[in-house]
Legacy VTK file of the C-alpha trace (Angstrom):
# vtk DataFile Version 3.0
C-alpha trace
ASCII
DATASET POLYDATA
POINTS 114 float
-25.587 73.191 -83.090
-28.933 74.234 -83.549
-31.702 73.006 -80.954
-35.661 73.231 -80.437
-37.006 73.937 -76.641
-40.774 73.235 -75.885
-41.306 76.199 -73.988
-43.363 77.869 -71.300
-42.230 81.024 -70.441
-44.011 80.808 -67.033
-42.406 77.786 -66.207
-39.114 78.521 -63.981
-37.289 75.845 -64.826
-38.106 76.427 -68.645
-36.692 80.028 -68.815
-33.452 78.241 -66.657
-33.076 75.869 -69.489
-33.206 78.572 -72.224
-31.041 80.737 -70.677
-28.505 78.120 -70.368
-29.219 77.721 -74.298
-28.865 81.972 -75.000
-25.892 81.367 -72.463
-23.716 78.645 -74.471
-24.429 81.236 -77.565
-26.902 77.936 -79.114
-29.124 78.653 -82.114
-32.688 77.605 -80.285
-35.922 77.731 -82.266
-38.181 78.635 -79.293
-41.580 76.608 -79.631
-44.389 77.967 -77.088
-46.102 74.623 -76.390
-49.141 75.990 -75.098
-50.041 78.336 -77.834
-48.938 76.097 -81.026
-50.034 72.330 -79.634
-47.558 69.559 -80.701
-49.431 67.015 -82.642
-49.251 63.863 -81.646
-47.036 62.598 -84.158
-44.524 64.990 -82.400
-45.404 63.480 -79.279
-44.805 60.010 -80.659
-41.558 60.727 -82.045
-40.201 62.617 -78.784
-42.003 59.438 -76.879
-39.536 57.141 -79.402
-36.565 59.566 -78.776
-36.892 59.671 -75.391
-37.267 56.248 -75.186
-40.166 56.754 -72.219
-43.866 55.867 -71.886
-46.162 58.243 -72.320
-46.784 58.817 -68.693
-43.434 59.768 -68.087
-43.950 62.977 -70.081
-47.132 64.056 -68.144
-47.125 66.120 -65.523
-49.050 63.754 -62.898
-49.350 66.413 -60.711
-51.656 69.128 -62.520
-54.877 69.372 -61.532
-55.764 68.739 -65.194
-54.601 65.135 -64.395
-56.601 64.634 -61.686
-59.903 65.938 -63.630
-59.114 64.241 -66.705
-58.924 60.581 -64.456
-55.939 59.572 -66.413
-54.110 57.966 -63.658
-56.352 54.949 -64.053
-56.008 55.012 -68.022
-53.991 52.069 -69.085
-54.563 52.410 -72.529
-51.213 54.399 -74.090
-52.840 55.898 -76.558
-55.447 57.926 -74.663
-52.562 59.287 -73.101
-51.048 60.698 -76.229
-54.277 62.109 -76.963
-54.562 63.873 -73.390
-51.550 65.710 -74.203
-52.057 66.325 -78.192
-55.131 67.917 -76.702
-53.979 69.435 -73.338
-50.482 70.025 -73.766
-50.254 71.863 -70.149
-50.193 68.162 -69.237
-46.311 67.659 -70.977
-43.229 67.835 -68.849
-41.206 70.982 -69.610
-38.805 71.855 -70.820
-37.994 69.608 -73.711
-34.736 70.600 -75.688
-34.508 68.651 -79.238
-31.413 68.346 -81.144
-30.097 66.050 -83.851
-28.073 63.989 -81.163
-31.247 63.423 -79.109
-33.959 65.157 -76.338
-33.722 65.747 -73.299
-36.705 66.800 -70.684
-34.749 69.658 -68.536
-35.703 68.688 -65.057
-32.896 69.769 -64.070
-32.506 72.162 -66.188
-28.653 71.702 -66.519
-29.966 68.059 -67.920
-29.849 69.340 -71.348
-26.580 70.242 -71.103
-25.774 66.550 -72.109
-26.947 67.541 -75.368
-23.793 69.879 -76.100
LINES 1 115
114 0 1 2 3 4 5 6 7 8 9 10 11 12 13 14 15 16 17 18 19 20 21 22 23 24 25 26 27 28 29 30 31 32 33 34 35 36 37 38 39 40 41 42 43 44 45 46 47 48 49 50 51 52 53 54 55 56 57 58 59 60 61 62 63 64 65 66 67 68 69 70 71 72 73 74 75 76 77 78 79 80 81 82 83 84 85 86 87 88 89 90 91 92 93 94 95 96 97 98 99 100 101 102 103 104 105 106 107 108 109 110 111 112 113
């Protein structure tokens, strides 16, 4: 099965998560996140996949957050954009296969995948 993580390799729980991937011998196309920005298209369809609002793939508790005043933004969209544009505020990691995504808090979440 082949699989896509949004990673960041400073994030603990996102090297967990692809080791457990390198681990189970799974063909992973590693995407760094903070270097090559998902659009928000990609956002959107991970959003669909995932089947969650868009604040349940922030990261509420970043400063970046805070600064940005987006707990008091209602309007979904805006949200999308935070993260198309600040993608340090997305959840990590997120493992995408053909039978679905999965954000890997734990990371032995994504396990459900295989």
């Amino acid at each position: 099965m082949q699989a896509t993580i949004w990673h960041n390799p400073k994030c603990s729980k996102s090297r967990q998560a692809l080791e457990l991937l390198h681990v189970r011998d799974i063909d992973v196309e590693v995407v760094k996140y903070l270097e090559t920005h998902p659009s928000k298209e990609e956002i959107k369809t991970i959003l669909s996949r995932l089947q969650i609002s868009p604040r349940e793939l922030m990261r509420t508790k970043e400063d970046l957050y805070k600064e940005l005043g987006l707990k008091d933004e209602m309007d979904e969209e805006k949200l999308i954009d935070a993260m198309a544009e600040h993608p340090k505020l997305i959840e990590r990691p997120i493992v995408i296969t053909e039978k679905g995504v999965v954000i890997g808090r734990p990371p032995e979440k994504i396990l459900e995948l295989f």
